[in-house]
RODO-334976 format. One record per residue: residue number from 1; residue in three letters; x, y, z of N, C-alpha, C in turn. Coordinates in steps of 0.1 Angstrom, whole numbers. Layout:
NODE     k     r    n_xx    n_yy    n_zz   ca_xx   ca_yy   ca_zz    c_xx    c_yy    c_zz
NODE   NUM   ALA       X       Y       Z       X       Y       Z       X       Y       Z
...
//
This chain:
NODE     k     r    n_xx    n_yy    n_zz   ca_xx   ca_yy   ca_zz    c_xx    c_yy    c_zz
NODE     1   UNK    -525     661    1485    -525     647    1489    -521     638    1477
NODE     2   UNK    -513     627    1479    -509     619    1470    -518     608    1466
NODE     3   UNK    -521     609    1450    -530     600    1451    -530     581    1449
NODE     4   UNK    -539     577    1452    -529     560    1454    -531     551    1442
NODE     5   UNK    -522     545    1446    -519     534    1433    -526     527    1430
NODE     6   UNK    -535     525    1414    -541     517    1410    -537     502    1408
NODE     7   UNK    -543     492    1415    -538     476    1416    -553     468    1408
NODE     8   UNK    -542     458    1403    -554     451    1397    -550     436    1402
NODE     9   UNK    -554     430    1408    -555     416    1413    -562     404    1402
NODE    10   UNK    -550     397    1398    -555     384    1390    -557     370    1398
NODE    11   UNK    -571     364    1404    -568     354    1411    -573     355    1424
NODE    12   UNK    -579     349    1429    -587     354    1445    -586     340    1452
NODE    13   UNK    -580     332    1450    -575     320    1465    -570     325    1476
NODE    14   UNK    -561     317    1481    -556     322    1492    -551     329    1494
NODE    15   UNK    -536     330    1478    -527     343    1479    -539     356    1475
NODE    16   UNK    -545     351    1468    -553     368    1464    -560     372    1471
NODE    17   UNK    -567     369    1483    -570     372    1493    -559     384    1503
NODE    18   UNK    -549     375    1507    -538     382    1512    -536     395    1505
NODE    19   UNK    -538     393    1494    -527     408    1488    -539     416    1483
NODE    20   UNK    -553     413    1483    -562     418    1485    -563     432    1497
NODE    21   UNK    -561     414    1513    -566     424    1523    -551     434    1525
NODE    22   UNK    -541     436    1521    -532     444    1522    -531     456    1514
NODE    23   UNK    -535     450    1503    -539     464    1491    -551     475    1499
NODE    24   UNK    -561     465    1507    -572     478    1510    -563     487    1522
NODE    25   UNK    -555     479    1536    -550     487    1544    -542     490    1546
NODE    26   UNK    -537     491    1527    -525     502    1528    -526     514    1521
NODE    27   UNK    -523     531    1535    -526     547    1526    -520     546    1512
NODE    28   UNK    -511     538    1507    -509     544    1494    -514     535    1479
NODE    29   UNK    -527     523    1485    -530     516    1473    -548     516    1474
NODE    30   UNK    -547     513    1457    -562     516    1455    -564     498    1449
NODE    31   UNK    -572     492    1448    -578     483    1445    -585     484    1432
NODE    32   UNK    -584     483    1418    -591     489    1407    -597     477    1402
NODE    33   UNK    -593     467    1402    -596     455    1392    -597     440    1401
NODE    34   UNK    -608     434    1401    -606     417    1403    -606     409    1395
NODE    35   UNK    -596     399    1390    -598     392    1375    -599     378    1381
NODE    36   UNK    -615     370    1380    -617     357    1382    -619     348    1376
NODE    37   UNK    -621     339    1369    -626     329    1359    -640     326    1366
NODE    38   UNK    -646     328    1380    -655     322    1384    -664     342    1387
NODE    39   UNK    -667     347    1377    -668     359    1380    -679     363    1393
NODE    40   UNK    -691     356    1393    -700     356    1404    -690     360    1421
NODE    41   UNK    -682     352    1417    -680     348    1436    -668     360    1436
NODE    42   UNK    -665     370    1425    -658     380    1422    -667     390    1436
NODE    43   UNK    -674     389    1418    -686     402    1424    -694     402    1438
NODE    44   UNK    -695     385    1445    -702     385    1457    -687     391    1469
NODE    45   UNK    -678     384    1463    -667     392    1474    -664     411    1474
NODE    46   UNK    -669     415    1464    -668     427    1461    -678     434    1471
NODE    47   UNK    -691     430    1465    -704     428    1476    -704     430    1490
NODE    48   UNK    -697     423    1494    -695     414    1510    -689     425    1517
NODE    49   UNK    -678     427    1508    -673     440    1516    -673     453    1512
NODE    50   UNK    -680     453    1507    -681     471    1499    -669     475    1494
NODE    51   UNK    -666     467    1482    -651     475    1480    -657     480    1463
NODE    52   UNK    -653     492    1461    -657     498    1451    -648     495    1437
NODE    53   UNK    -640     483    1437    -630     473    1422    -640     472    1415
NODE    54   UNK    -638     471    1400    -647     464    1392    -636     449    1392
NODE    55   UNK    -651     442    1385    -650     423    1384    -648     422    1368
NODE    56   UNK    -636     412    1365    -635     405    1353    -636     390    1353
NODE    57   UNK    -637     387    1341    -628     374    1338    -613     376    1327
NODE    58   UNK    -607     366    1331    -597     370    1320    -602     367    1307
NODE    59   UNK    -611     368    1303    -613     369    1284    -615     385    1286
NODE    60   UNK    -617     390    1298    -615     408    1294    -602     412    1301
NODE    61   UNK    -594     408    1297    -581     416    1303    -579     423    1298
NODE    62   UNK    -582     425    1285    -579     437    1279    -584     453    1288
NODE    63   UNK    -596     447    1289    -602     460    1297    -595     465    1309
NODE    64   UNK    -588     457    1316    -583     457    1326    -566     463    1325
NODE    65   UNK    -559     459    1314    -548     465    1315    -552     476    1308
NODE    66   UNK    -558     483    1296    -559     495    1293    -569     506    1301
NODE    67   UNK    -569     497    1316    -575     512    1324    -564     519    1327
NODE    68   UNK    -562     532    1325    -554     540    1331    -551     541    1342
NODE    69   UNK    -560     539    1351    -556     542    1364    -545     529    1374
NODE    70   UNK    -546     519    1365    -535     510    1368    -526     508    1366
NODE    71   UNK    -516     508    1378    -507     511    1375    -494     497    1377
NODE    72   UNK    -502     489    1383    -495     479    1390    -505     464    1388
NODE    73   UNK    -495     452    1386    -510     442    1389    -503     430    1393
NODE    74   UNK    -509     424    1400    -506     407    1409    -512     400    1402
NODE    75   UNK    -505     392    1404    -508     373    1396    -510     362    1402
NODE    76   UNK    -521     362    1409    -520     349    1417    -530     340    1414
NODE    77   UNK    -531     338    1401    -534     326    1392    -534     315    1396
NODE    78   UNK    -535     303    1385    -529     288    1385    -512     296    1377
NODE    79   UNK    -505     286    1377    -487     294    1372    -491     287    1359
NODE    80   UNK    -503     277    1352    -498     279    1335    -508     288    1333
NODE    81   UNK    -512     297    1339    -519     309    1333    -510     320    1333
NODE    82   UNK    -497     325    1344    -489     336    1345    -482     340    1328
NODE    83   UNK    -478     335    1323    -471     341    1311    -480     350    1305
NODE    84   UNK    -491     346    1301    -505     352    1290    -504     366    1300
NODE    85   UNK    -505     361    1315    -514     375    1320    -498     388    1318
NODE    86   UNK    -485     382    1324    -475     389    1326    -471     398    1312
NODE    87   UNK    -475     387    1297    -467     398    1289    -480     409    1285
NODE    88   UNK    -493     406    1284    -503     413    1283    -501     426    1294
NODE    89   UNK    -497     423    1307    -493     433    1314    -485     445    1312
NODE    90   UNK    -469     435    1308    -460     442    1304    -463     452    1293
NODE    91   UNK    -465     449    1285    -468     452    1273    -480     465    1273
NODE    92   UNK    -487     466    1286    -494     477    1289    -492     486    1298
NODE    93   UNK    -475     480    1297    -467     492    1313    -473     493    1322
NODE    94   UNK    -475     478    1326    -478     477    1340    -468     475    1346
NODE    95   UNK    -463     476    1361    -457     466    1372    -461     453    1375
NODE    96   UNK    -455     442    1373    -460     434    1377    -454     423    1390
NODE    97   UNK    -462     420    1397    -459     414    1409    -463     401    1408
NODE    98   UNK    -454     386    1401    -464     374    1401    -460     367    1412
NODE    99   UNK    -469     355    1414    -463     345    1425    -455     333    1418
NODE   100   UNK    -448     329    1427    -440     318    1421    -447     312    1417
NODE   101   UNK    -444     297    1409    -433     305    1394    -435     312    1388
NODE   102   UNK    -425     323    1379    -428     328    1371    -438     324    1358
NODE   103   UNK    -430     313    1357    -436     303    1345    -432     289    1350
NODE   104   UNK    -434     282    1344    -432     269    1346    -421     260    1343
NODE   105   UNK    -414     272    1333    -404     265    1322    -393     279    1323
NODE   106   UNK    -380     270    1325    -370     286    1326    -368     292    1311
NODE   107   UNK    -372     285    1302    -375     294    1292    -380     306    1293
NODE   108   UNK    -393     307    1295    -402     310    1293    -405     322    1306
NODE   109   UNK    -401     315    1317    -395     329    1327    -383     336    1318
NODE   110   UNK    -372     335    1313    -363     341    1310    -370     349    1297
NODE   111   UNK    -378     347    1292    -390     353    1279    -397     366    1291
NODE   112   UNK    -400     364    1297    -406     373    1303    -402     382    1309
NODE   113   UNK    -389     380    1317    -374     390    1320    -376     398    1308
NODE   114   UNK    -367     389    1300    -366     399    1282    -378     411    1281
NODE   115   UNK    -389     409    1281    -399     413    1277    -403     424    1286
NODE   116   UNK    -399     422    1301    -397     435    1310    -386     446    1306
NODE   117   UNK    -373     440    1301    -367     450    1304    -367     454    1288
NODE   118   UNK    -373     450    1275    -380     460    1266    -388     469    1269
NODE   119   UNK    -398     464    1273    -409     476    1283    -404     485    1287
NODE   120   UNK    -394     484    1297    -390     492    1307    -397     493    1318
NODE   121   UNK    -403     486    1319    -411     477    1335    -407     468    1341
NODE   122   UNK    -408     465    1358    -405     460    1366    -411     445    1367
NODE   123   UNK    -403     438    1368    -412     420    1369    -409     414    1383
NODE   124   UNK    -413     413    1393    -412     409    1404    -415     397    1408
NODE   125   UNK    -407     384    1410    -409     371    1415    -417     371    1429
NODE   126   UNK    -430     367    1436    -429     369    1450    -422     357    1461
NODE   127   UNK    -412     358    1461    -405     349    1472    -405     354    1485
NODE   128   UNK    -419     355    1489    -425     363    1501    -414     357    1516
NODE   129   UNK    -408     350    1514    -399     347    1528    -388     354    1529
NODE   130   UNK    -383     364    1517    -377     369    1514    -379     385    1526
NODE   131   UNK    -392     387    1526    -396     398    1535    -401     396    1545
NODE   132   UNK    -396     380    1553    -404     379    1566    -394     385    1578
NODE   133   UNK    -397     389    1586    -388     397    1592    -375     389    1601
NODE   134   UNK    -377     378    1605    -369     366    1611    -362     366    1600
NODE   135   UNK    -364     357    1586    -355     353    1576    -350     366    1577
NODE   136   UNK    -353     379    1576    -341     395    1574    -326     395    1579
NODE   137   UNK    -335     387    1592    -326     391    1604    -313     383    1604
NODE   138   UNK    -319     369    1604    -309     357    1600    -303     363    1586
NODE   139   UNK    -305     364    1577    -297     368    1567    -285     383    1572
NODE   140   UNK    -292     389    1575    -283     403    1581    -273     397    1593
NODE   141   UNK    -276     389    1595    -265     385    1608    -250     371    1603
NODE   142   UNK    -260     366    1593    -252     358    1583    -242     369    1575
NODE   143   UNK    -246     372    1568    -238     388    1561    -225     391    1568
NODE   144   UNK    -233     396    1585    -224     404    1590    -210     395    1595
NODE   145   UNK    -212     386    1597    -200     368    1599    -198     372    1613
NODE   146   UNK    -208     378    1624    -205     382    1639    -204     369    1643
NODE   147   UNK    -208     358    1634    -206     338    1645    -198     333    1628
NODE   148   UNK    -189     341    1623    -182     335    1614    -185     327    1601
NODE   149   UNK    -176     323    1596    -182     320    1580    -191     307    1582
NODE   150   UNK    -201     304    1574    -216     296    1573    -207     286    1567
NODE   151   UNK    -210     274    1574    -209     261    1570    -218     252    1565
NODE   152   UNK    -230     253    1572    -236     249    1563    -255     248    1568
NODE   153   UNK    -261     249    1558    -277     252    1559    -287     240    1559
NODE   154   UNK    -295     244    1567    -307     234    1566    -320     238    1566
NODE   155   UNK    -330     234    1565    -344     238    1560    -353     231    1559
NODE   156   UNK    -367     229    1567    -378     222    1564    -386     228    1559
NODE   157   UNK    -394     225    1549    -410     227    1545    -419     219    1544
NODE   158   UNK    -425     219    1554    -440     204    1555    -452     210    1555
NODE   159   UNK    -462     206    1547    -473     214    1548    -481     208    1558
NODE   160   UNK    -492     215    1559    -506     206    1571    -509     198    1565
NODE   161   UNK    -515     203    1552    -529     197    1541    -521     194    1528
NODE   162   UNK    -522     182    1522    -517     185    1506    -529     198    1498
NODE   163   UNK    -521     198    1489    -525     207    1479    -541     199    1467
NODE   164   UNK    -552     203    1467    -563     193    1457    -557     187    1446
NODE   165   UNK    -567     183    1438    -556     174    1428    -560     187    1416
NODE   166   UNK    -566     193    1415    -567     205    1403    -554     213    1406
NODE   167   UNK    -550     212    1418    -534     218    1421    -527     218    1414
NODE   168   UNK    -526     202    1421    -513     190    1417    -514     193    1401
NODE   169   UNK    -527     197    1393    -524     192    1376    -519     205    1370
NODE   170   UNK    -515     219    1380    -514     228    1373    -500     235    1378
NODE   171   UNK    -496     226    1388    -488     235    1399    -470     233    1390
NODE   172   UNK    -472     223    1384    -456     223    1377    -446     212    1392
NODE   173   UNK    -457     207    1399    -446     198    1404    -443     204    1422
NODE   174   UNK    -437     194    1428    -436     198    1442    -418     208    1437
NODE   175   UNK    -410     205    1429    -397     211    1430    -401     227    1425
NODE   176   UNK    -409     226    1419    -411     240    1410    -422     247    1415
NODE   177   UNK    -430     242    1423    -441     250    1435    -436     244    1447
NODE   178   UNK    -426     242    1453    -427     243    1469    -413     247    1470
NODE   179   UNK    -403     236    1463    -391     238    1463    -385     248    1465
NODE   180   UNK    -385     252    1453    -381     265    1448    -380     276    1458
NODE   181   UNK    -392     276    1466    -390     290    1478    -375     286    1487
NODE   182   UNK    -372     273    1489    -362     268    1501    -347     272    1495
NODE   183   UNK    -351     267    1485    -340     273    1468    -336     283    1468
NODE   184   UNK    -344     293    1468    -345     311    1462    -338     310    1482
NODE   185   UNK    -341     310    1495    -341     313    1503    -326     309    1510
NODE   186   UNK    -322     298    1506    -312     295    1512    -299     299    1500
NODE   187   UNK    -305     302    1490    -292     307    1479    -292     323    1480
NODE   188   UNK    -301     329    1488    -300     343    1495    -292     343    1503
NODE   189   UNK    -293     333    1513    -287     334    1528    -268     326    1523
NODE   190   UNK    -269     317    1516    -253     318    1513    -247     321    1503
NODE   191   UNK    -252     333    1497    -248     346    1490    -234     337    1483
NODE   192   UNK    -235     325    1473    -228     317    1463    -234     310    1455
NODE   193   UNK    -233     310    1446    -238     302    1431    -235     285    1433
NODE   194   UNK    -247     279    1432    -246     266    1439    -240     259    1424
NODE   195   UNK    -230     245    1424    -225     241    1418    -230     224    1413
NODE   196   UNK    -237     222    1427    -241     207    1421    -257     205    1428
NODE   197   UNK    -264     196    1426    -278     193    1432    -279     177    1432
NODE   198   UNK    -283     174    1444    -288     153    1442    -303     159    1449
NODE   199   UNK    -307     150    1447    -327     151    1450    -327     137    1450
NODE   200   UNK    -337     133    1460    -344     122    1462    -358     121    1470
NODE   201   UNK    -369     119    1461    -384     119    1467    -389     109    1463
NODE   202   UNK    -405     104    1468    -410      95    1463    -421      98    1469
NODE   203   UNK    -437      91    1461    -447      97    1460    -458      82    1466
NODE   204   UNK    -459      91    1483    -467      83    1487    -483      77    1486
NODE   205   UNK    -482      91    1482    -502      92    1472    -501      90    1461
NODE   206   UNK    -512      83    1461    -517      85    1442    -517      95    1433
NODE   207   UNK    -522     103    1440    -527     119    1434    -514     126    1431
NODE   208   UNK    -503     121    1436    -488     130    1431    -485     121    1420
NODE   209   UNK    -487     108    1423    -477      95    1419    -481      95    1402
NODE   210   UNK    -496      99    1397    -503     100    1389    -501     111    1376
NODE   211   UNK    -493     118    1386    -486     134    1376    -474     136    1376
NODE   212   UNK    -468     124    1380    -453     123    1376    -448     128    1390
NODE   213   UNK    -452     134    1402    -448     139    1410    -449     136    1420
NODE   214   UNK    -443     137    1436    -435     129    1446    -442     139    1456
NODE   215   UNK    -447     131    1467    -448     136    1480    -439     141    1489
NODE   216   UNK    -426     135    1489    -418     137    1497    -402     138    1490
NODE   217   UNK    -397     150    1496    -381     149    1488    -374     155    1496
NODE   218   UNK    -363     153    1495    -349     152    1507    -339     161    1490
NODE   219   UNK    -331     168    1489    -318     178    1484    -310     179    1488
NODE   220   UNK    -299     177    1485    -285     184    1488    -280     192    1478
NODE   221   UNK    -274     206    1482    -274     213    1473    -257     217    1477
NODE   222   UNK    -246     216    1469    -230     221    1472    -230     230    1467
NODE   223   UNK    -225     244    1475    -220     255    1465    -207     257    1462
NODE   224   UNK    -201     271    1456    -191     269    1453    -186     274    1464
NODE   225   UNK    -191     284    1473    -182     288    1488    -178     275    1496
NODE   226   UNK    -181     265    1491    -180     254    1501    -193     248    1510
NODE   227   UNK    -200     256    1512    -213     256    1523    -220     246    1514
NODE   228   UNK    -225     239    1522    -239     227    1518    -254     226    1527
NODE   229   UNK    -256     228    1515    -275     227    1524    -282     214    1516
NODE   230   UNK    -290     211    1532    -297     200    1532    -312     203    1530
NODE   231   UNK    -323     202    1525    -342     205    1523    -347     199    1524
NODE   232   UNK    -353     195    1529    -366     185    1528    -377     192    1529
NODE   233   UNK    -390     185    1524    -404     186    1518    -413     178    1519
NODE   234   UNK    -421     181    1528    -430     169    1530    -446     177    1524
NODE   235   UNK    -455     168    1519    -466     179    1514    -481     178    1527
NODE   236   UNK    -473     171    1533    -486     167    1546    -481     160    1556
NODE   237   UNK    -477     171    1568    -477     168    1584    -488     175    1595
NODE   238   UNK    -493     162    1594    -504     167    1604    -502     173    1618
NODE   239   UNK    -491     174    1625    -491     183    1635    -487     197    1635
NODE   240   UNK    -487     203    1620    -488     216    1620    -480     221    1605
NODE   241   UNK    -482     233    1602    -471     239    1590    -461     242    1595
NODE   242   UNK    -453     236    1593    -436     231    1596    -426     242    1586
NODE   243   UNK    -419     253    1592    -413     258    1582    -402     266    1595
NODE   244   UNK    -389     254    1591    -371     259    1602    -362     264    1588
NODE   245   UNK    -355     270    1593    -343     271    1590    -331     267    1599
NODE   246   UNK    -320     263    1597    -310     264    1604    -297     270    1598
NODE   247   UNK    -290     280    1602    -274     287    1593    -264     284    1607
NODE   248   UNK    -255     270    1606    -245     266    1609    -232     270    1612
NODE   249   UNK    -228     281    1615    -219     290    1611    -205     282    1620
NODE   250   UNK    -192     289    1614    -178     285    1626    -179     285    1640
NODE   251   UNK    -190     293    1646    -188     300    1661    -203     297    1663
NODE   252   UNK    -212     292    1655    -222     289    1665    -233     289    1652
NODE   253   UNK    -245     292    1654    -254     289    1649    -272     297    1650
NODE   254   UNK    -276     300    1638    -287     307    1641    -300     298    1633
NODE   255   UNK    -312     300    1641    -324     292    1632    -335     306    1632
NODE   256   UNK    -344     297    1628    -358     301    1623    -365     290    1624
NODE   257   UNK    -376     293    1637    -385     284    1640    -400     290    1635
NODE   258   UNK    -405     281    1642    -420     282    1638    -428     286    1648
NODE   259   UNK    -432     299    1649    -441     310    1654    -455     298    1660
NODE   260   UNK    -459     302    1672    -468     292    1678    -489     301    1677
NODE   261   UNK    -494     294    1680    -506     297    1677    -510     311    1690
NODE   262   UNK    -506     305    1701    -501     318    1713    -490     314    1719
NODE   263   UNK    -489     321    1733    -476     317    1739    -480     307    1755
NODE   264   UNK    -491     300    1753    -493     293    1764    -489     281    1771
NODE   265   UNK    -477     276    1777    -475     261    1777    -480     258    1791
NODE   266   UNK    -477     243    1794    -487     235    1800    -474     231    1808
NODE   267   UNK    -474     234    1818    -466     223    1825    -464     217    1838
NODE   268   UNK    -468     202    1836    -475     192    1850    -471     182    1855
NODE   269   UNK    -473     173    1863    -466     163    1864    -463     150    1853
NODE   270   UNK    -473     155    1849    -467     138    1837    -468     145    1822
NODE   271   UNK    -466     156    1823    -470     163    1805    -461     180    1809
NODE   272   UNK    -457     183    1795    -451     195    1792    -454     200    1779
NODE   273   UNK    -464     207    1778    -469     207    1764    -468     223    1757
NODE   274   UNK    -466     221    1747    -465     237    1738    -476     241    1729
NODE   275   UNK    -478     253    1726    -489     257    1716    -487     246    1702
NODE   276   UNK    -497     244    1696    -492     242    1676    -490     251    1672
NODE   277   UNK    -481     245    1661    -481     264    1647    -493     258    1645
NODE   278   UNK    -491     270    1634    -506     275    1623    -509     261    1617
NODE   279   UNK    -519     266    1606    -515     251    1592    -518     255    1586
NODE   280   UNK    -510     271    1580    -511     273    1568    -502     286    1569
NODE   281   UNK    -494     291    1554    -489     298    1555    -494     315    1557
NODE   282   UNK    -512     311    1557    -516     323    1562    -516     326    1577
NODE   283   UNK    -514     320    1583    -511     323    1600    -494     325    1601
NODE   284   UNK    -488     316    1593    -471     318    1591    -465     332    1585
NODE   285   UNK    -471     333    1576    -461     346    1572    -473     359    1566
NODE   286   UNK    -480     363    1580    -491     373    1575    -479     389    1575
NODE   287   UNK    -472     392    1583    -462     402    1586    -455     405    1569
NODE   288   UNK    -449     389    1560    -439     387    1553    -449     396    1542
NODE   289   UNK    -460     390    1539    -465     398    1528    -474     408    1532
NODE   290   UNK    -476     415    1541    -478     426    1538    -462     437    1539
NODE   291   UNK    -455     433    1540    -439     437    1537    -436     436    1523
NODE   292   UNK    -442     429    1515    -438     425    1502    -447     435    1494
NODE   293   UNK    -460     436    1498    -468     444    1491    -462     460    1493
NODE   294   UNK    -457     462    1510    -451     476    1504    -442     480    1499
NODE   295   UNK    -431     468    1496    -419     473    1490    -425     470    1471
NODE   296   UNK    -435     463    1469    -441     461    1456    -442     482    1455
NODE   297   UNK    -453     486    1460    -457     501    1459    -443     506    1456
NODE   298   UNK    -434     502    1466    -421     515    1465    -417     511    1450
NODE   299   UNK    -414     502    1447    -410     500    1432    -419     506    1426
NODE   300   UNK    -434     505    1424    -438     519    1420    -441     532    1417
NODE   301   UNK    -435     533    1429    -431     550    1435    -417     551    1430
NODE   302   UNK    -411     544    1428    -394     554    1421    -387     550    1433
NODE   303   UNK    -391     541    1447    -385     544    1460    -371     537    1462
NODE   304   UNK    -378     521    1454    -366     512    1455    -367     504    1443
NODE   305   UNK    -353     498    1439    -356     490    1432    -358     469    1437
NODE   306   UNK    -361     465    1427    -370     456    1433    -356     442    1438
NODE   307   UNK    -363     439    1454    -348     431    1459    -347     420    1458
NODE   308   UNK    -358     413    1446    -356     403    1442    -352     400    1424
NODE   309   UNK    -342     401    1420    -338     402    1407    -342     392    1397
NODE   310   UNK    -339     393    1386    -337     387    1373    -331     374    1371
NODE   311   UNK    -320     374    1376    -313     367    1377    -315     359    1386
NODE   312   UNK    -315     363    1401    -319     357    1415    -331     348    1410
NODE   313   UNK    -341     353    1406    -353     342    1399    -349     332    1390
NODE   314   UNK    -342     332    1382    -339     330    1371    -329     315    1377
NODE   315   UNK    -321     314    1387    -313     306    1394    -322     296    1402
NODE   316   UNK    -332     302    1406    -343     292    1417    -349     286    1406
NODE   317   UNK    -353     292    1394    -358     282    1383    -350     271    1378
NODE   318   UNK    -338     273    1375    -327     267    1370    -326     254    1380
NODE   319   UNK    -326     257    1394    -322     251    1407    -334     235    1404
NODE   320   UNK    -347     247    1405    -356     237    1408    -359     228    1396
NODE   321   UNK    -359     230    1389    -354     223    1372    -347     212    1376
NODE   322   UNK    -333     213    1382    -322     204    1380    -324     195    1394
NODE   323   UNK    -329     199    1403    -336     191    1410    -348     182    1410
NODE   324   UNK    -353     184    1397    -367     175    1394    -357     167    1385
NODE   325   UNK    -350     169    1374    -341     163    1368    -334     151    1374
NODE   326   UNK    -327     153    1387    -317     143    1396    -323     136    1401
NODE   327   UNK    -339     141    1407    -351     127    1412    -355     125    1401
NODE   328   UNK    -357     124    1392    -364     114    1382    -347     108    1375
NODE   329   UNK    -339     112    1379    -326      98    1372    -320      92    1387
NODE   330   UNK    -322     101    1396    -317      91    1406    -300      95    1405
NODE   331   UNK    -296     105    1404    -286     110    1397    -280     122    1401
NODE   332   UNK    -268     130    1407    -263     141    1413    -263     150    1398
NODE   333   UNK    -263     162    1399    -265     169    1389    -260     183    1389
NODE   334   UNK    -245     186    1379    -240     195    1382    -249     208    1376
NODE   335   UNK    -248     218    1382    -256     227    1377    -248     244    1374
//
């Protein structure tokens, strides 16, 4: 019998939850490590469910990357904590799997690339929409040009709930925590190096307005194939978590809607009513990340290498950079 891969989980919110509950129900991973700053509520979740991980804080990482049996580890931190945990990783030949951003600063992502491919270890960006099985599809059908060459793209992201303000003080910004996924997603799907960026947001709350950062933003992004995509980003719509695509093609057109809570509608004389989505991307993309976590394993297993690159990260940082840039001058910005 093969034995399973030691994971060590940095981070227990929402994403660490998820890649938690996928690490336990999957045959080929072991759960070894939980690294919390709030260690108690470690140990009571360890508790709760009888999972046999030991509990840290990160002042003992050490203990945690020099366990042997680890072989792999997630980062779902605050992102100005990822660099500390990633090169301590690296540097203990681990695999690592962080959540967006890498870092906060394309420096400093591009430091941590470096520092992988000294290792000789794998650094994995999670742009979990990357593995949701709709975005696959749309992209495989985009590829294939069966509705001809892509003219041009569009994309919403609206959340239910904004983000707390301990968020907002760590998150690096709505272009570099929200952005950036539409960024990395739509520079997937029109497989060309984008050329220019305009941004325009503005910050209806306090609580953005206060950290330099904008509730709401509108992007245009030109590539060099010609194709243009439009994004918008809202951090709070209350009738649900909002997340389309649209790919515009010569011959027609394919989207990506938003999955409903069931399939029940209503329909009467004076009303015609549909389910709500979710309001949150844990009801939206439960499928995408447990897809993500097994192609994370196969990178550990020798199976595949990892289908989100160096580079490919490295461009959504650049992207989202030069988009925080053009909203704060008000200003198109070649990139």
């Amino acid at each position: 019998m093969t034995s399973r891969i030691g994971l060590a989980v940095f981070g227990l919110g929402s994403i660490g939850n998820i890649h938690v509950k996928n690490i336990l129900t999957s045959p080929r991973a072991s759960l070894k490590w939980i690294v919390r700053n709030k260690l108690e509520e470690a140990e009571k979740f360890v508790k709760a469910y009888d999972i046999s991980a030991r509990c840290a804080t990160p002042a003992q990482i050490n203990d945690v990357i020099d366990d042997p049996s680890v072989r792999g580890v997630l980062i779902c931190s605050p992102s100005t904590s990822h660099e500390e945990i990633i090169a301590a990783s690296l540097k203990g030949g681990k695999t690592v799997l962080c959540e967006k951003p890498i870092t906060t600063e394309v420096s400093s992502t591009q430091a941590c690339y470096d520092l992988a491919e000294k290792q000789g270890c794998h650094l994995l960006c999670a742009f979990h929409r990357r593995f949701d099985p709709s975005f696959r599809a749309l992209h495989e059908r985009v590829v294939s040009g069966s509705l001809g060459p892509l003219r041009m793209v569009r994309t919403s992201s609206r959340d239910y709930t904004p983000p707390t303000a301990d968020y907002i003080k760590t998150s690096g910004g709505i272009f570099i925590d929200t952005v950036i996924h539409d960024l990395d997603i739509t520079s997937w799907v029109v497989g060309s190096r984008p050329r220019l960026v305009f941004s325009r947001g503005h910050a209806f709350s306090d609580q953005f307005a206060k950290h330099g950062d904008v509730d709401v933003q509108v992007t245009t992004v030109h590539f060099e194939n010609g194709v243009i995509a439009i994004l918008d980003n809202v951090r709070q719509s209350l009738y649900g978590y909002d997340q389309r695509f649209e790919a515009v093609c010569e011959e027609g057109m394919l989207t990506v809607d938003n999955p409903t809570l069931n399939s029940l509608s209503e329909h009467g004389p004076r009303v015609t009513a549909t389910p709500r989505t979710g309001q949150s991307y844990l009801t939206r993309y439960p499928q995408a990340y447990a897809n993500e976590m097994e192609h994370f394993l196969d990178v550990l297993e020798g199976k595949a290498a990892p289908l989100i690159t160096k580079d490919e990260t490295l461009q959504a940082m650049r992207l989202a950079e030069a988009c925080k840039q053009s909203c704060q001058s008000g200003q198109p910005l070649v990139v």
